[in-house]
Each structure stands twice: as structure tokens, then as C-alpha cells.
C-alpha positions, 0 to 999 in steps of 0.5 A, a space after each residue: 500500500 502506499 505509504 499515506 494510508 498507514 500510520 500505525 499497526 497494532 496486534 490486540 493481545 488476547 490473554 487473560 490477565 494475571 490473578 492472584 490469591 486464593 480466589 485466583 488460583 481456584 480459578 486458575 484453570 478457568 482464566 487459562 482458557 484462551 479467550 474469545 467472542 466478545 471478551 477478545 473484542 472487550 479486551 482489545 477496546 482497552 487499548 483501542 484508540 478513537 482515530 481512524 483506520 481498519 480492524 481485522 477480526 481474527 480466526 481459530 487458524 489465523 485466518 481473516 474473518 471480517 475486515 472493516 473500516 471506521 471513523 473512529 475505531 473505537 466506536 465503531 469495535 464497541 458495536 460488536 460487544 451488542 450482540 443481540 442487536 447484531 444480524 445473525 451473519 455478525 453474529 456468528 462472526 463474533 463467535 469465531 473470532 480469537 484476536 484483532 488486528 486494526 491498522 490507524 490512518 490518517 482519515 476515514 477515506 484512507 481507511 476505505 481503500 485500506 479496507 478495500 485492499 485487505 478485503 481483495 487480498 485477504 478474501 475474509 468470508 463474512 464480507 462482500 466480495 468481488 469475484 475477479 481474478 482476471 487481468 483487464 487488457 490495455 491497449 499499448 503504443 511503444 514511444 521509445 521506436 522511431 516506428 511506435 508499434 500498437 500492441 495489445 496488453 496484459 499486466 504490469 505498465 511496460 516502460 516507455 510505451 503509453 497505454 490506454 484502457 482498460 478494456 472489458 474483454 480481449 475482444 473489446 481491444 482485439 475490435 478497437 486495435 483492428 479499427 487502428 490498423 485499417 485507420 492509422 496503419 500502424 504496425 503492429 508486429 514486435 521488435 524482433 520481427 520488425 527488424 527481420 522483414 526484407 519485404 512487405 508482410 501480407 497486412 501491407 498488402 490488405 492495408 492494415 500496416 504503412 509497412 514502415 519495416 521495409 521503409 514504405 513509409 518515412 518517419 515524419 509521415 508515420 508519425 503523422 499517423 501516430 499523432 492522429 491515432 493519439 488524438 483518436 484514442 483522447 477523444 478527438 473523433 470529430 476534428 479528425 474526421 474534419 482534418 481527413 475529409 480536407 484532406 481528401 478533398 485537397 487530394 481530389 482536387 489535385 488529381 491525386 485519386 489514390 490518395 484521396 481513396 486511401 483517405 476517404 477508406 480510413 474515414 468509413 472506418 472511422 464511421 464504421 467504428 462509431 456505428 458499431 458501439 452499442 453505446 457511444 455517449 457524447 457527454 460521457 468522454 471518461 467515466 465508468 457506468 455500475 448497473 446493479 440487479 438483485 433477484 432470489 438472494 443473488 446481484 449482477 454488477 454490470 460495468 461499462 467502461 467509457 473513455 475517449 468517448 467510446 464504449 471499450 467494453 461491458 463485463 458482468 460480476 456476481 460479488 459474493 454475499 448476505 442474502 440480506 445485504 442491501 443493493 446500496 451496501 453491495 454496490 459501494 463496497 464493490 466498487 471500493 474493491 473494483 479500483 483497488 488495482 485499477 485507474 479511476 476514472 473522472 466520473 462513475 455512474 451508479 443506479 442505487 444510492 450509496 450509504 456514504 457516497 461522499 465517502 466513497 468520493 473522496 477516497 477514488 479522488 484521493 486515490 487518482 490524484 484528482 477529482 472523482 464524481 460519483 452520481 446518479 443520473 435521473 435523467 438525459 443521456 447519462 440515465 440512459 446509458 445507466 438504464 442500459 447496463 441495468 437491463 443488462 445487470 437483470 439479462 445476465 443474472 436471469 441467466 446465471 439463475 436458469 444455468 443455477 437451476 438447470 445445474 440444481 437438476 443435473 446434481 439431483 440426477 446425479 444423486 439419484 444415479 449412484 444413491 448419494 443421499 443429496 445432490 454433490 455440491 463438489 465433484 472432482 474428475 482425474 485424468 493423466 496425460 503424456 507420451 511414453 511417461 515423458 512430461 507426464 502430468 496428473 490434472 484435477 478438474 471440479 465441478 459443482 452447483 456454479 459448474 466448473 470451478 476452474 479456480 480449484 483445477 488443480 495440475 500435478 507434474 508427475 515426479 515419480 520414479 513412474 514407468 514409462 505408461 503406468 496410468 496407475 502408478 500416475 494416478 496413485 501419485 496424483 491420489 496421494 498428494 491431492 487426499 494427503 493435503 486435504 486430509 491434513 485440513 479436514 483434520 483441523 477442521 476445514 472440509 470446505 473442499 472435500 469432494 462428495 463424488 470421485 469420477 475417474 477415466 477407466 472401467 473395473 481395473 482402473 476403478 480397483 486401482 484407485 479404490 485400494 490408493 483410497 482405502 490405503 489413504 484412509 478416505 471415507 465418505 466419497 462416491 468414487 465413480 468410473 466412466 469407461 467408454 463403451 464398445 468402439 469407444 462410442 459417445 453414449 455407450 458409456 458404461 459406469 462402475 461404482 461401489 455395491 451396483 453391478 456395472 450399468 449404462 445410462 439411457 443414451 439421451 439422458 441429460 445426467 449421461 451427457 453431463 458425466 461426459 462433460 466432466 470427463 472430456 474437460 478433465 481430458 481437454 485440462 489434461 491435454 493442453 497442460 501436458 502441452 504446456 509442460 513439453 512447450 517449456 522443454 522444447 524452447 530450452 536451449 544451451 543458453 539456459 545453461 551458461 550462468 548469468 543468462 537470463 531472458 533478456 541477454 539470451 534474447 540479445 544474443 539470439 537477435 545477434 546470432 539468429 540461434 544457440 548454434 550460432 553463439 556457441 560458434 562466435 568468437 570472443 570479440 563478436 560476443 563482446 560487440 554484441 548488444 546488451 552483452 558486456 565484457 565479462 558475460 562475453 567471456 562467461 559464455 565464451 567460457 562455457 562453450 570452450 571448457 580448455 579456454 582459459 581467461 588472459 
């Protein structure tokens, strides 16, 4: 966190204080019990002060039940010792907390973007909480090149380059990047290949790219271009589109006919662009619009991310909390959370009042170092793109719930199926892939009342020693490091991510394979379930192997059949491309990765030098040392390593 936000940390001591006397001692073993619920948070009053900032409640196992932030901390703790006043959900929370732990600052607005930050990273399960672990792309334009290269991007700024953004989805900026190249022409092919074309690639010749590699275009005219994709990324549509249609005229009148084409093409898309946005609100130029939805106990937040005038995109979220909780309360905690590792924007639009709004204003301008406005359009153009991502919002959750339901049935046919007692609410599917035991990998895929939750995929590089095509001894390896860590948390009391069905790949011999793996672990109380496809190895087929049934078929146009085979090819398809993945990473090794003290950047640097490994490990000392981003001693370390008899001057 940035260093204004915290002043002061403090951990609250939970032990009891000393007692003495006979009284005392008669007691003694009562007072050394550890304490808990509202004695913690009693004792913790005690030395709390009355300043701003963010406290912490603390679990059995260390974990972070709660997190909250306050005006004054004092005031706000002591809310928590009336416990009858509180809803069952704080309630419960109290109970279970053994310690706080509160962090001061030096205003209530830092406190909410403290608050934001913890709750994001510590993922403390009695707050809201925004399911959002997917990076935003941006759209990237180098600045340091002669020929600035437009480039779509993920992750950290990269420097010296400007980015734009962020977009909803790749597809938003996949849109936005083709619009560039029909327009500005710009090039968008790295470095490295920029560098190596002797000729025009096929974009010149679907004039997507001025082909600035092959000298096609001069650089005062290419940064012409560049200025003009600047000023359309800022905003400034119109005036460009004024500036290309003289231009074009100009052209025309001085018969220069190709020209004029090129520049009456570049305008069209400019058009085209304009026209194919649901929405491109001329009095929003940088703003983000939140449209909430609440039905059944469940909310959709619906965010469209406005800049440059244009619409870069909508994503939907399904935040994480209390059926009670209130749209309001949901939506300004969202959004606190939202822009935690995001740039705010100038303006933000919401369809529900927010309990602290002021609040919530403050830290986002506190936070983008300028002024942010939070409202809530009644009317105009503003109301209408607000009432926009609230259809959306109401769209996007009604399908969630009608997926819920459908998957509610599946789970019910599931049960019913292999006599579970109630519908499985986890089942975890097995499956190895790999070619005569090399990169030989184990994947764990789950499946459950939301389907497929990939965040608990699990992958399992397989260590061995394994023979060459042993899918049991793989398989037991997977079994044993997958039960052997959730048997240690379920004997804490965590079982949060036991699974209640058990499906593998396989008939009799692999379903007796992993039964005994299990039985010799000492699980208990999961459905193991084997898939084995039928004869010809036809979809439909399937033949099903569990404990006290004779091996059954289900009817070829069951709904439950055609399920169990979707857990099963994902856990193929998860298989598959992480197996290519692992074999990906030994293919791209090469003798470089060997001489000590090459990292990625210089192992590029001598590639682009000498075209392959091959071609460094036949160099001679002095064409090392000229080499670009190589200095003298790594010249001699490589030199070095490729002729063990040479020894240094």
C-alpha cells in the first residue's frame, strides 16, 4: 500500500490477565482458557484508540474473518460487544473470532481503500466480495521506436510505451486495435520481427500496416499517423474526421485519386467504428457506468467502461454475499474493491444510492490524484446509458439463475444415479496425460452447483520414479498428494473442499486401482465413480462402475449421461493442453539456459545477434563482446562455457 494510508499497526493481545490469591488460583484453570467472542473484542477496546483506520477480526487458524473500516475505531469495535442487536451473519462472526488486528490512518477515506485492499487480498468470508481474478487488457503504443508499434496488453505498465484502457474483454481491444490498423496503419508486429522483414508482410498488402519495416513509409509521415491515432484514442473523433475529409478533398482536387481513396477508406472506418458501439455517449468522454440487479438472494454488477468517448467494453460480476445485504451496501463496497488495482476514472455512474457516497468520493479522488464524481443520473443521456447496463445487470443474472437451476437438476440426477443421499455440491474428475511417461502430468478438474470451478483445477507434474505408461502408478501419485493435503485440513477442521463424488477415466481395473490408493489413504465418505467408454469407444455407450451396483449404462439421451461426459472430456481437454504446456517449456530450452548469468533478456540479445544457440556457441570472443546488451565479462562467461580448455588472459 502506499505509504499515506498507514500510520500505525497494532496486534490486540488476547490473554487473560494475571490473578492472584486464593480466589485466583481456584480459578486458575478457568482464566487459562484462551479467550474469545466478545471478551477478545472487550479486551482489545482497552487499548483501542478513537482515530481512524481498519480492524481485522481474527480466526481459530489465523485466518481473516471480517475486515472493516471506521471513523473512529473505537466506536465503531464497541458495536460488536451488542450482540443481540447484531444480524445473525455478525453474529456468528463474533463467535469465531480469537484476536484483532486494526491498522490507524490518517482519515476515514484512507481507511476505505485500506479496507478495500485487505478485503481483495485477504478474501475474509463474512464480507462482500468481488469475484475477479482476471487481468483487464490495455491497449499499448511503444514511444521509445522511431516506428511506435500498437500492441495489445496484459499486466504490469511496460516502460516507455503509453497505454490506454482498460478494456472489458480481449475482444473489446482485439475490435478497437483492428479499427487502428485499417485507420492509422500502424504496425503492429514486435521488435524482433520488425527488424527481420526484407519485404512487405501480407497486412501491407490488405492495408492494415504503412509497412514502415521495409521503409514504405518515412518517419515524419508515420508519425503523422501516430499523432492522429493519439488524438483518436483522447477523444478527438470529430476534428479528425474534419482534418481527413480536407484532406481528401485537397487530394481530389489535385488529381491525386489514390490518395484521396486511401483517405476517404480510413474515414468509413472511422464511421464504421462509431456505428458499431452499442453505446457511444457524447457527454460521457471518461467515466465508468455500475448497473446493479438483485433477484432470489443473488446481484449482477454490470460495468461499462467509457473513455475517449467510446464504449471499450461491458463485463458482468456476481460479488459474493448476505442474502440480506442491501443493493446500496453491495454496490459501494464493490466498487471500493473494483479500483483497488485499477485507474479511476473522472466520473462513475451508479443506479442505487450509496450509504456514504461522499465517502466513497473522496477516497477514488484521493486515490487518482484528482477529482472523482460519483452520481446518479435521473435523467438525459447519462440515465440512459445507466438504464442500459441495468437491463443488462437483470439479462445476465436471469441467466446465471436458469444455468443455477438447470445445474440444481443435473446434481439431483446425479444423486439419484449412484444413491448419494443429496445432490454433490463438489465433484472432482482425474485424468493423466503424456507420451511414453515423458512430461507426464496428473490434472484435477471440479465441478459443482456454479459448474466448473476452474479456480480449484488443480495440475500435478508427475515426479515419480513412474514407468514409462503406468496410468496407475500416475494416478496413485496424483491420489496421494491431492487426499494427503486435504486430509491434513479436514483434520483441523476445514472440509470446505472435500469432494462428495470421485469420477475417474477407466472401467473395473482402473476403478480397483484407485479404490485400494483410497482405502490405503484412509478416505471415507466419497462416491468414487468410473466412466469407461463403451464398445468402439462410442459417445453414449458409456458404461459406469461404482461401489455395491453391478456395472450399468445410462439411457443414451439422458441429460445426467451427457453431463458425466462433460466432466470427463474437460478433465481430458485440462489434461491435454497442460501436458502441452509442460513439453512447450522443454522444447524452447536451449544451451543458453545453461551458461550462468543468462537470463531472458541477454539470451534474447544474443539470439537477435546470432539468429540461434548454434550460432553463439560458434562466435568468437570479440563478436560476443560487440554484441548488444552483452558486456565484457558475460562475453567471456559464455565464451567460457562453450570452450571448457579456454582459459581467461
Amino acid at each position: 500500500m502506499d505509504e499515506i494510508f498507514v500510520s500505525k499497526e497494532r496486534v490486540m493481545t488476547t490473554d487473560r490477565p494475571a490473578t492472584a490469591g486464593p480466589e485466583g488460583a481456584a480459578t486458575e484453570q478457568a482464566m487459562t482458557a484462551p479467550l474469545k467472542g466478545v471478551e477478545v473484542i472487550r479486551l482489545a477496546l482497552k487499548t483501542m484508540p478513537l482515530s481512524p483506520g481498519v480492524y481485522r477480526m481474527i480466526g481459530g487458524k489465523g485466518e481473516v474473518l471480517y475486515v472493516g473500516k471506521a471513523l473512529a475505531l473505537k466506536k465503531r469495535v464497541t458495536s460488536y460487544t451488542h450482540v443481540n442487536r447484531l444480524p445473525e451473519r455478525l453474529r456468528r462472526m463474533v463467535s469465531e473470532t480469537v484476536s484483532m488486528e486494526i491498522v490507524t490512518t490518517h482519515t476515514e477515506a484512507e481507511a476505505l481503500l485500506l479496507e478495500a485492499n485487505y478485503i481483495k487480498r485477504m478474501k475474509p468470508r463474512f464480507n462482500i466480495l468481488l469475484r475477479d481474478d482476471k487481468s483487464y487488457p490495455w491497449l499499448m503504443m511503444t514511444d521509445a521506436h522511431p516506428f511506435p508499434q500498437i500492441a495489445k496488453h496484459r499486466g504490469k505498465p511496460v516502460k516507455g510505451a503509453s497505454l490506454w484502457g482498460p478494456f472489458a474483454s480481449a475482444w473489446a481491444v482485439n475490435q478497437t486495435l483492428n479499427i487502428l490498423q485499417r485507420v492509422f496503419l500502424l504496425r503492429s508486429c514486435t521488435d524482433t520481427v520488425f527488424n527481420s522483414r526484407v519485404r512487405p508482410c501480407l497486412l501491407y498488402q490488405i492495408k492494415r500496416c504503412s509497412a514502415p519495416c521495409v521503409e514504405r513509409i518515412s518517419v515524419p509521415d508515420y508519425a503523422q499517423l501516430v499523432e492522429q491515432a493519439r488524438e483518436f484514442l483522447t477523444g478527438k473523433d470529430m476534428a479528425l474526421r474534419e482534418q481527413m475529409s480536407t484532406a481528401m478533398h485537397r487530394a481530389a482536387e489535385a488529381m491525386d485519386f489514390e490518395r484521396a481513396a486511401v483517405l476517404r477508406d480510413r474515414i468509413r472506418a472511422l464511421a464504421q467504428m462509431q456505428e458499431s458501439s452499442v453505446i457511444n455517449p457524447s457527454s460521457l468522454h471518461e467515466a465508468d457506468v455500475f448497473g446493479i440487479w438483485q433477484e432470489a438472494g443473488q446481484t449482477c454488477i454490470q460495468v461499462f467502461f467509457i473513455r475517449g468517448g467510446r464504449n471499450n467494453g461491458n463485463r458482468s460480476f456476481f460479488p459474493a454475499h448476505a442474502r440480506e445485504e442491501e443493493a446500496g451496501d453491495i454496490l459501494s463496497a464493490f466498487i471500493a474493491q473494483f479500483y483497488d488495482d485499477k485507474p479511476c476514472p473522472a466520473q462513475v455512474l451508479v443506479n442505487q444510492d450509496l450509504s456514504e457516497e461522499g465517502l466513497l468520493s473522496e477516497a477514488l479522488s484521493l486515490k487518482r490524484g484528482r477529482k472523482v464524481e460519483v452520481l446518479a443520473p435521473q435523467r438525459g443521456e447519462k440515465k440512459h446509458v445507466l438504464d442500459h447496463a441495468v437491463a443488462n445487470a437483470r439479462d445476465a443474472l436471469h441467466r446465471k439463475l436458469a444455468e443455477s437451476a438447470g445445474q440444481a437438476r443435473l446434481l439431483d440426477g446425479v444423486a439419484k444415479v449412484f444413491d448419494l443421499e443429496e445432490p454433490p455440491q463438489r465433484i472432482e474428475v482425474y485424468d493423466n496425460s503424456h507420451i511414453m511417461g515423458s512430461h507426464a502430468y496428473g490434472v484435477m478438474i471440479v465441478g459443482g452447483a456454479e459448474g466448473f470451478d476452474r479456480r480449484s483445477y488443480r495440475k500435478f507434474s508427475i515426479k515419480g520414479p513412474v514407468t514409462p505408461g503406468d496410468d496407475f502408478g500416475m494416478m496413485r501419485e496424483v491420489l496421494e498428494r491431492r487426499f494427503g493435503r486435504a486430509l491434513k485440513e479436514a483434520a483441523e477442521g476445514d472440509t470446505s473442499n472435500w469432494p462428495d463424488v470421485l469420477l475417474i477415466d477407466g472401467g473395473a481395473g482402473q476403478y480397483s486401482a484407485v479404490r485400494g490408493v483410497l482405502d490405503d489413504l484412509g478416505v471415507t465418505g466419497v462416491k468414487l465413480v468410473g466412466i469407461a467408454k463403451g464398445p468402439d469407444r462410442d459417445a453414449g455407450r458409456e458404461w459406469f462402475y461404482t461401489d455395491n451396483k453391478e456395472p450399468f449404462q445410462l439411457d443414451p439421451r439422458d441429460p445426467v449421461l451427457y453431463y458425466l461426459q462433460r466432466l470427463r472430456d474437460e478433465a481430458h481437454r485440462f489434461a491435454i493442453t497442460t501436458h502441452r504446456a509442460g513439453r512447450s517449456k522443454t522444447l524452447v530450452r536451449s544451451e543458453l539456459d545453461e551458461v550462468p548469468g543468462i537470463g531472458p533478456a541477454r539470451k534474447k540479445a544474443l539470439l537477435n545477434a546470432f539468429g540461434s544457440a548454434r550460432g553463439v556457441k560458434q562466435a568468437g570472443l570479440a563478436e560476443l563482446e560487440s554484441a548488444s546488451g552483452i558486456n565484457r565479462e558475460t562475453a567471456r562467461a559464455i565464451y567460457g562455457h562453450f570452450h571448457p580448455g579456454w582459459t581467461p588472459d
